[in-house]
N, C-alpha and C positions, 0 to 999 in steps of 0.2 A: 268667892264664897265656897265653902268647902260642904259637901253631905252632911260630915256631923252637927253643923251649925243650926240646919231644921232650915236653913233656909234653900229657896228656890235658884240651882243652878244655873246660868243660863245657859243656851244652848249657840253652839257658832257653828252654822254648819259650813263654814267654810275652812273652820281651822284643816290645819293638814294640808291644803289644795296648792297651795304654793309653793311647796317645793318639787311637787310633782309636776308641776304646770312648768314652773321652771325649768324642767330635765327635758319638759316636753317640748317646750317652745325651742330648747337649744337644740336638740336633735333636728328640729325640724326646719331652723334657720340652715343649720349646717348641710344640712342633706338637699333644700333648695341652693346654698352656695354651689357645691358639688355637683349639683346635676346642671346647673346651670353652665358652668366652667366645664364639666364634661361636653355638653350639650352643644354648645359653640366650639369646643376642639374635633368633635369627632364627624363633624359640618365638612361636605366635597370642598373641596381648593376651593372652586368657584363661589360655590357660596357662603364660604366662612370668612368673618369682620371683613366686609363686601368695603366699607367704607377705608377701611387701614391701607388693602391691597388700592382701591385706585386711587389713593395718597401719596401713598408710599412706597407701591410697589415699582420693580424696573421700569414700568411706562407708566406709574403715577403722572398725577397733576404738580407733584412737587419735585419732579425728577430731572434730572436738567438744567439746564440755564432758562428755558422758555418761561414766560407767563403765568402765574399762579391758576388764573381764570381762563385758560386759552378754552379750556373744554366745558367749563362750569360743574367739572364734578366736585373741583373742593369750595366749600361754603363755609368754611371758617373766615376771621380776619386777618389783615394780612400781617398781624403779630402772632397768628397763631400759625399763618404760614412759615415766618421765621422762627419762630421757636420748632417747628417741627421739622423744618429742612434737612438739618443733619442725619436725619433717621432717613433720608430719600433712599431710594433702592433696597431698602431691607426688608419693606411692606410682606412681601412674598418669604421671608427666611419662617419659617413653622415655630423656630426658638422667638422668633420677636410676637408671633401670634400669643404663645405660651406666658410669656411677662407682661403680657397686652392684658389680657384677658386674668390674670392675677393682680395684677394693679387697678382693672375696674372692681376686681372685689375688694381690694383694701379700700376703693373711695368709696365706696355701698359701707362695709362698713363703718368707716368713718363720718359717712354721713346719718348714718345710724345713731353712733355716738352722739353728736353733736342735737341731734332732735332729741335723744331720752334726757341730754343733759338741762335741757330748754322747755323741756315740758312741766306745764305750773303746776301748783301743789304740793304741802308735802307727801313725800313715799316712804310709808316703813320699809324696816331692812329686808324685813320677813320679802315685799313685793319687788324689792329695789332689782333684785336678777330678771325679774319679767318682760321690763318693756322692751331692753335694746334687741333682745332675740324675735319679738315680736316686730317690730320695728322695721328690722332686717328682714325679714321673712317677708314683710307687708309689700318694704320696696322691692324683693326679687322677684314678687310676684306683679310687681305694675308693668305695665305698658313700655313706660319710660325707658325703665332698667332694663328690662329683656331686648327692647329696639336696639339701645346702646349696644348693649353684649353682644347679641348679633352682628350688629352693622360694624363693629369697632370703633368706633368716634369718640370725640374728645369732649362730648356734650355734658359729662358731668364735673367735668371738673370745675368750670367756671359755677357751675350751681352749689357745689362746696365750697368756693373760694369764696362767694357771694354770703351765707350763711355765717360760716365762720366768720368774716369782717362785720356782719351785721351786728350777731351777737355777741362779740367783745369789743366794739365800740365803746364800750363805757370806759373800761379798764385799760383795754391797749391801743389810746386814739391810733397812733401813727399806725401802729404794723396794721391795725382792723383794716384802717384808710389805706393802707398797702394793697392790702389782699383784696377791698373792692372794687379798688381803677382794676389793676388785675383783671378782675372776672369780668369789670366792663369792655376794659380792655381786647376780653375776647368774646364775651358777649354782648354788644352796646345797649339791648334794652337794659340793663341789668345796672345802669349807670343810676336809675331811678331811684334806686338804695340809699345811696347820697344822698337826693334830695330828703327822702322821709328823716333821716337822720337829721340834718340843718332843720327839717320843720320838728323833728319831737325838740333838739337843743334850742330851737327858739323858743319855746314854751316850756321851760323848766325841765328838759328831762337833762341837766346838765351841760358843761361846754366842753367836756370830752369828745363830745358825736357833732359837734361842730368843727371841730377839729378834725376827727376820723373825717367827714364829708371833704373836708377841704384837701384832705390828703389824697380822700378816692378820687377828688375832679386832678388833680395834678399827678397821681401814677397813671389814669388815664391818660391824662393827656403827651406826659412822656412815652407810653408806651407809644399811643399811635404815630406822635411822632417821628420818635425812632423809626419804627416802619414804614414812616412815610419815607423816611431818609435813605434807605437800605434799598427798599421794592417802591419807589415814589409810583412805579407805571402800574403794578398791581395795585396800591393806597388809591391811585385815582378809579380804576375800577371800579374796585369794592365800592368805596364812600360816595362816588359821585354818578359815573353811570349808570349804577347799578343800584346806588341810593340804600346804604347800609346793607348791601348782600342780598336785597329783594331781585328772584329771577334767578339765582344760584341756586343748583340743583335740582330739585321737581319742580315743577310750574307753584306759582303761588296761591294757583285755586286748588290743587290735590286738598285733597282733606286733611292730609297730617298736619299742614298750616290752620290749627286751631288759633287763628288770630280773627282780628273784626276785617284786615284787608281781604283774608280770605275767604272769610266767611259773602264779603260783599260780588268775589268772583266768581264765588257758588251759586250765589241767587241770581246772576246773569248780568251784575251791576259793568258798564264798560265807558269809556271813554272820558272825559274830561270827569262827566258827573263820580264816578267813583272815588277815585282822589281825593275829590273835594268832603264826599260825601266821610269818608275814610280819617280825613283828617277834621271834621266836626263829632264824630261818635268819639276817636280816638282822645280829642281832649276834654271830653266830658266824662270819659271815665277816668282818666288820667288824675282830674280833677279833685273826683269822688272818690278815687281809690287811694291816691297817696293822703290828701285828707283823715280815711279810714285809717290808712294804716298807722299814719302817725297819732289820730286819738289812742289806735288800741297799742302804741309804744309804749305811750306816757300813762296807760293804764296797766304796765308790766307785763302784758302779756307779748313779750318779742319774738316769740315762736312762732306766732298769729300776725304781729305786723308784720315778719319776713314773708310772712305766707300770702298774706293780702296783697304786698309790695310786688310779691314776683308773681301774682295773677292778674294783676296790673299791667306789668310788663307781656305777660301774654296774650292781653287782650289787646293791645295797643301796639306791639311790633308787626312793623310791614309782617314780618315771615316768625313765628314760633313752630320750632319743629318740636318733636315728642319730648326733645331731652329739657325743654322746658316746661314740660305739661308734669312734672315732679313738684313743682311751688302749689299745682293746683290740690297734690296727694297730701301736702302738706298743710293746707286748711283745713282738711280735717280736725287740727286740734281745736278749732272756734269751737264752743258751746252756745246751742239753737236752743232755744222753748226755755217756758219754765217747771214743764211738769218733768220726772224722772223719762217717762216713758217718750217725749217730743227728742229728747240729746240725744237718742240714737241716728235718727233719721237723715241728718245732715253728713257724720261719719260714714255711716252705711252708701248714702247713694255717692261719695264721692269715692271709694273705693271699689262701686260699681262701676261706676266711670272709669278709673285710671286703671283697673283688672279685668274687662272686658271689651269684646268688641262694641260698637255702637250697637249694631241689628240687634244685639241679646237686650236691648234695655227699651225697645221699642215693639209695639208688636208689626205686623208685618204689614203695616198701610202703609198706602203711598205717601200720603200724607204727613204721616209720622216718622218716615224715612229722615229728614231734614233734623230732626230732635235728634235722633242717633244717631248723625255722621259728626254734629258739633255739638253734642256732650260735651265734648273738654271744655270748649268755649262757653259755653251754658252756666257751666261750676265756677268757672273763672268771674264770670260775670258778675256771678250772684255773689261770690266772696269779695271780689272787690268792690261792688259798688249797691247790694240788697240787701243783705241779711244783717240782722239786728244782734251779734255776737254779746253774748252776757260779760257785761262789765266785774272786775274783780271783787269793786267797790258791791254790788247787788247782791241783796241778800239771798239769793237761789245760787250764787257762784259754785258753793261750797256743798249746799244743801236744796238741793231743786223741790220743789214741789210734788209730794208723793203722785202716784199713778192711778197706785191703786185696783184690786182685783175687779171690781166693779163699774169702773170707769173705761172707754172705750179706746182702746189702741190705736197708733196713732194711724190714720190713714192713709197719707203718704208713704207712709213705712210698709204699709201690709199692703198696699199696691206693687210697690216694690222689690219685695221678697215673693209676690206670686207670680210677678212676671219672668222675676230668675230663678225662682222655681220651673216654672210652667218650660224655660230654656233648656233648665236642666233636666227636665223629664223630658222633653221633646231630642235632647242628644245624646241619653244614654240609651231612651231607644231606636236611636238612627244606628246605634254601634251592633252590629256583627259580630259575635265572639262563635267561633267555630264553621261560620257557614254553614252553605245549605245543606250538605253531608249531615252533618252533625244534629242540625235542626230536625231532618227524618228523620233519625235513627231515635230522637230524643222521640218522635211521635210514635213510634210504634211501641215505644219503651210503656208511654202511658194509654196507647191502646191494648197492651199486651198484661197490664195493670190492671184493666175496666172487664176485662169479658171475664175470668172469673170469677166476679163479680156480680154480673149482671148490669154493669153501669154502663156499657158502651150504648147509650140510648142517643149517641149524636146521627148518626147516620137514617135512621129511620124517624126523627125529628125533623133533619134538614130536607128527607125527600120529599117528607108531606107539607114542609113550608114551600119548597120549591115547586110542587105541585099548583100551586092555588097562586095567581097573580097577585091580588088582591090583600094575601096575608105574606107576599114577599115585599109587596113594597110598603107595609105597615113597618115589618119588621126591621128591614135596612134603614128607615126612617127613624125609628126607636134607639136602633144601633148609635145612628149617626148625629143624635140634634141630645138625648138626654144623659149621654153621659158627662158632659160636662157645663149642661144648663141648669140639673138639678142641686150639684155641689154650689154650684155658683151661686144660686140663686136663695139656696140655705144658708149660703155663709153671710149673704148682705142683709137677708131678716134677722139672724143672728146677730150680727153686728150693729144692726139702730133697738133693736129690742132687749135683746139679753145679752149685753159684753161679756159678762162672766162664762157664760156657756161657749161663746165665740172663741175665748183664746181656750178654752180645751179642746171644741168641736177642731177648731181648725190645728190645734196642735195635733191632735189626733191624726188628723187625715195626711199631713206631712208626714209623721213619721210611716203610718203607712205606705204613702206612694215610692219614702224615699226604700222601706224591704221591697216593694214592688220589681223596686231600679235592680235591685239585686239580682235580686229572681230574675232578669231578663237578662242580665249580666253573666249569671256561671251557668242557665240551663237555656239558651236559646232553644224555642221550641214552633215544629210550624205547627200550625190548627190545619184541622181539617182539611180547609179549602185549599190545601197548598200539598196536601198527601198525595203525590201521584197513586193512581190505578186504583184506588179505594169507590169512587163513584158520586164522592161528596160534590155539590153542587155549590158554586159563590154567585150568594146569590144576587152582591150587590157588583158586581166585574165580569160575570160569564164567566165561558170557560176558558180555560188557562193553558198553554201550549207550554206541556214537561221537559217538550225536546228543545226549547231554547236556553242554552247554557245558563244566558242570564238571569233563568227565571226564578224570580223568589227573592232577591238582593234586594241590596236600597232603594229605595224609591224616595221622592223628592219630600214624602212625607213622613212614614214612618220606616221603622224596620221589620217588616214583613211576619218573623220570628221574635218578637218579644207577644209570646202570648202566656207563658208561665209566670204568675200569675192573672188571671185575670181581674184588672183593676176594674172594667166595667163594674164587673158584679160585687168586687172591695167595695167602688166608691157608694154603689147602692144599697148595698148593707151599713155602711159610716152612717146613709144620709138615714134608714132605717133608724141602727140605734139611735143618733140624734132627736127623730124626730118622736120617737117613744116616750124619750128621756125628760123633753122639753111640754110636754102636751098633756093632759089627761084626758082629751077629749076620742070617744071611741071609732070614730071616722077615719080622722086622720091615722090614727094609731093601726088602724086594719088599713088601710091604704099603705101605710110606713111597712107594714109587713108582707104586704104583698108584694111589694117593689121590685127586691131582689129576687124573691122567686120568679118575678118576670123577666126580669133581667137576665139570671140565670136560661129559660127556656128561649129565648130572643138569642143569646149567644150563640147556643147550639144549636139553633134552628139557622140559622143564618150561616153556618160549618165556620164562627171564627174562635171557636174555644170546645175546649172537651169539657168534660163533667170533671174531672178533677183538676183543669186549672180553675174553678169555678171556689173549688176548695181550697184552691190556694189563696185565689182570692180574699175568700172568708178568713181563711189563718193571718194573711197580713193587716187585715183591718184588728183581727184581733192583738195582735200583736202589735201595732200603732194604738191602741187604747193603755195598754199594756205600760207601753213607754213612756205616756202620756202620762198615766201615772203614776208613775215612779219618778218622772218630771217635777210633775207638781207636789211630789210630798219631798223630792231635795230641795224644792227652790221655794216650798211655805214657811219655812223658816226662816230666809233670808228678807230682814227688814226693809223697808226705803227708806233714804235718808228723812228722817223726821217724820214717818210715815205710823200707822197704829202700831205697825207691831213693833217699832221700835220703842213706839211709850207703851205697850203690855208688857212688852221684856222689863221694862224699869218699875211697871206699877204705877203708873204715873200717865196721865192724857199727854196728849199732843199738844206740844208748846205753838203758838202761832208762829208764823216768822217773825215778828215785828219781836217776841219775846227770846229770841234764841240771843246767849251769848255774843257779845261784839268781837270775841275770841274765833267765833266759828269763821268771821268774815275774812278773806284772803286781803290785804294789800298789797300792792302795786312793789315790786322787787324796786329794791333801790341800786343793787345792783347785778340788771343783768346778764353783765359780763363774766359773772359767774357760772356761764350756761358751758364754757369754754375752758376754763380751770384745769 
């Protein structure tokens, strides 16, 4: 519709973002390739593709005439032994590192491709440049792929090899069926692919993928053959004493063995009972997951059965090392819930998992320890044999259920971005930028600031708190219990009371904490307590010995020197304005304002802030309200699928679902080995 017509234009605020998004996401794929590849060549001898050098280097495991396994450093099969032989001795040449390490990034990329080409839905043109750069970025940044690059191993290839066979099984029975004995061939849990394929071609998803399955069980089976025939004394190794390469390389309780046998040597499981026990869990998910995968075959989503298929395989092999824990990053594309706001939750926490460590996703009990070491296994679990993935056929496929600004975010989700928030506030101020030099010079910068002023009032604050027993341990008590029990404790009344307030309140306070990060970032600064020869008193540590080199650094909890701004007295002005904002009742509201000026006098009595990071504080919360707003008026525009404001844009109510077009609903690809094309 055009202005002259009288009528009401709509509004797109996302026209234009696509092509910038695109230049952005390419820079940013490339410059993770590049640092990556730089990052691994510029690695000591010793510890650069640690895995290549004792394969292939002059004293490799493949070096020689002797034994594949004489040492157990190499864990491949012993087709991937021969296929690799010829390269023995060269492990150690710097030119083989360099095409090593250029050749894992053409299969990143290429596996890149092959997932954007697999991804359901249609894509306009305008988005079509978006996902592979994103995609690629996603995986340089997993676990997986960085372990790979480092180590130098041969772990992604059969994960490509596997993928690509799956999804042009429709099209290209035989070469598909090529390419996944192949990858069983050098991966043998991987052999499972085969089976979901015979099960989706036994139930109508054609007899193409019966075909490809019969072909993946017979280049299997010639591969290993062959290898038996060539290295019969390493074949027996591998497959028999060692029982498909279980006990090759780390023990098979390390934690990198995110499998259920590892999982069982972790919990103390030993002796006959494991085994057993190992081999009743492993065929019940086995069960459950190829099952899953082949419903969601026959339901067209094959990006998602390969993904369930090889979380299967990861829960269920003796030994899954990291280069397998890539099928887990790839469940991702299942769609969870039916509201708009639930589909996040599932994406998110598994790229929490396969981009961080365990500790960061757990808080730091003992207890909770166990959750964080088999995470990967956890994700694996749930894709292959819990989660209820929305079928094509469902009418939320295309158009989920609006959210809603009033409706309450989803919990899971906002558990999970405050715990890896709470990680990344906790290690940007573990970071030291300038040291302790720098941190002094910065303190006298902002005492040299305050006195003509009249503001330097920390010092005869802190002597008269230090004076009095009774008002020092009020005050280190104050310091230490309510700065982070009152945000806490406002954001979960917010959250069963008033949603709407909640996702600004708490938008609010993130973007503040994250200018906080900053601020402790370019101006590292000590407080008081840490100012040699001034007279300041700490009052919650005694006093401090200047003359120990070490004193002032890291410490096991914080960084000493993140005191510019002070979030104390931010997050107590946040919870101020909030609490103003929310109430009209005059109690509360005089309490809300007193807060921070407690806060405020608690800091500086206690020598761990001056009066003007006090003000710094205050400018970052003002500034997180700031961005907060300007948050919420780019993103009140933007509809939810079938959501109000998509029927105010039209004029028109909100159609039910039961009423939306049978246009809108996705079918099941008929063919899709067109992921491969």
């Amino acid at each position: 519709m055009t202005a002259d017509s009288g009528e009401r234009v709509e509004r797109r605020p996302l026209e234009g973002v696509a092509p910038v998004a695109a230049v952005v996401l390419w820079l940013l794929a490339a410059g993770l390739l590049t640092r990556q590849a730089v990052a691994v060549l510029r690695l000591p001898p010793e510890r650069r593709l640690t895995d290549l050098v004792a394969w292939l280097g002059e004293r490799g495991a493949l070096s020689g005439d002797g034994t594949l396994y004489a040492d157990g450093r190499f864990t491949g099969t012993p087709l991937a032994g021969l296929l690799l032989r010829p390269l023995a001795g060269a492990g150690d040449d710097p030119g083989l590192g360099v095409v090593w390490t250029g050749l894992g990034l053409l299969l990143v990329a290429g596996l890149g491709m092959l997932v954007v080409r697999a991804l359901p839905g249609p894509r306009s043109r305008r988005w079509a440049l978006l996902p592979l750069p994103a995609v690629v970025a996603l995986l340089m940044v997993s676990l997986p792929v960085r372990d790979a690059f480092s180590a130098g191993g041969t772990g992604l290839v059969p994960v490509l090899l596997a993928l690509a066979g799956f999804l042009a099984a429709g099209r290209y029975a035989r070469f598909a069926g090529v390419l996944l004995g192949l990858a069983a061939a050098l991966e043998p849990p991987l052999l499972l692919f085969a089976v979901v394929l015979w099960w989706a071609s036994a139930r109508g998803a054609g007899p193409g993928r019966r075909t490809a399955a019969l072909w993946a069980g017979g280049a299997f089976a010639v591969g290993t053959v062959l290898a038996w025939a060539v290295l019969p004394s390493d074949a027996w190794t591998y497959w028999v004493h060692h029982v498909a390469g279980v006990g090759l390389g780390a023990a098979p309780g390390d934690v990198a063995n995110q499998s259920l046998h590892g999982l069982l040597l972790r919990l103390g499981f030993t002796g006959p009972l494991e085994p057993a026990l190992w081999a009743v869990l492993a065929g019940v998910v086995a069960a459950l997951g190829l099952r899953r995968a082949g419903h969601y075959a026959r339901d067209g989503q094959w990006l998602l059965a390969a993904a369930v298929t090889g979380c299967t395989a990861v829960a269920v092999s003796p030994v899954a090392w990291p280069h397998l824990h890539l099928w887990v990053l790839l469940a991702a594309v299942g769609r969870v819930g039916r509201r708009k706001g639930d589909r996040y939750v599932w994406p998110v926490f598994v790229v929490l998992v396969l981009t961080m460590d365990g500790a960061a996703l757990v808080p730091h009990i003992a207890w909770l320890a166990p959750f964080g070491e088999n995470a990967t296994l956890l994700a694996a679990l749930l894709a292959a044999c819990v989660l209820p993935f929305v079928s094509r056929r469902s009418e939320v496929w295309a158009r989920p259920e609006p959210s809603g600004v009033f409706s309450r975010p989803n919990l899971m989700l906002e558990l999970l971005l405050i715990r890896v928030g709470y990680f990344a506030y906790s290690y940007v101020r573990s970071l030291a930028a300038g040291g302790r030099e720098a941190a002094e010079a910065h303190g006298a910068q902002i005492l040299a600031l305050e006195r003509p002023l009249w503001l330097d009032v920390e010092h005869g604050l802190n002597q008269f708190v230090a004076a009095s027993d009774g008002l020092t341990k009020a005050m280190n008590f104050y310091y230490g219990a309510f700065h982070f029990l009152v945000p806490i404790a406002l954001l979960a009344v917010l959250y069963l009371r008033r949603p709407a307030t909640y996702r600004w309140a708490r938008t609010a306070l993130s973007f503040a904490t994250l200018l906080g990060l900053v601020g402790f970032w370019l101006y590292p600064l000590a407080p008081p307590r840490l100012m040699p020869g001034l007279g300041y008193v700490d009052t919650a540590h005694g006093p401090q010995d200047f003359d120990d080199p070490d004193f002032g650094v890291l410490t096991g909890i914080s960084n000493q020197y993140a005191a510019m701004p002070s979030l104390h007295v931010g997050w107590s002005l946040w919870a101020a304005v909030v609490v103003v904002r929310v109430t009209p009742a005059l109690w509360p509201r005089l309490l809300a304002v007193l807060y921070p000026v407690l806060t405020t006098v608690v800091v500086m009595g206690t020598a761990n802030h001056y009066l003007l990071d006090a003000v710094g504080g205050a400018a970052v919360v003002a500034g997180g309200f700031g961005v907060a707003a300007l948050w919420r008026h780019h993103t009140a525009g933007v509809p939810e699928s079938g959501g109000p404001a998509e029927a105010h844009a039209s004029g028109t109510a909100a159609a039910p679902p039961a009423a939306r077009a049978p246009a809108e609903r996705a079918e099941p690809l008929t063919d899709p080995g067109a992921a491969v094309r």
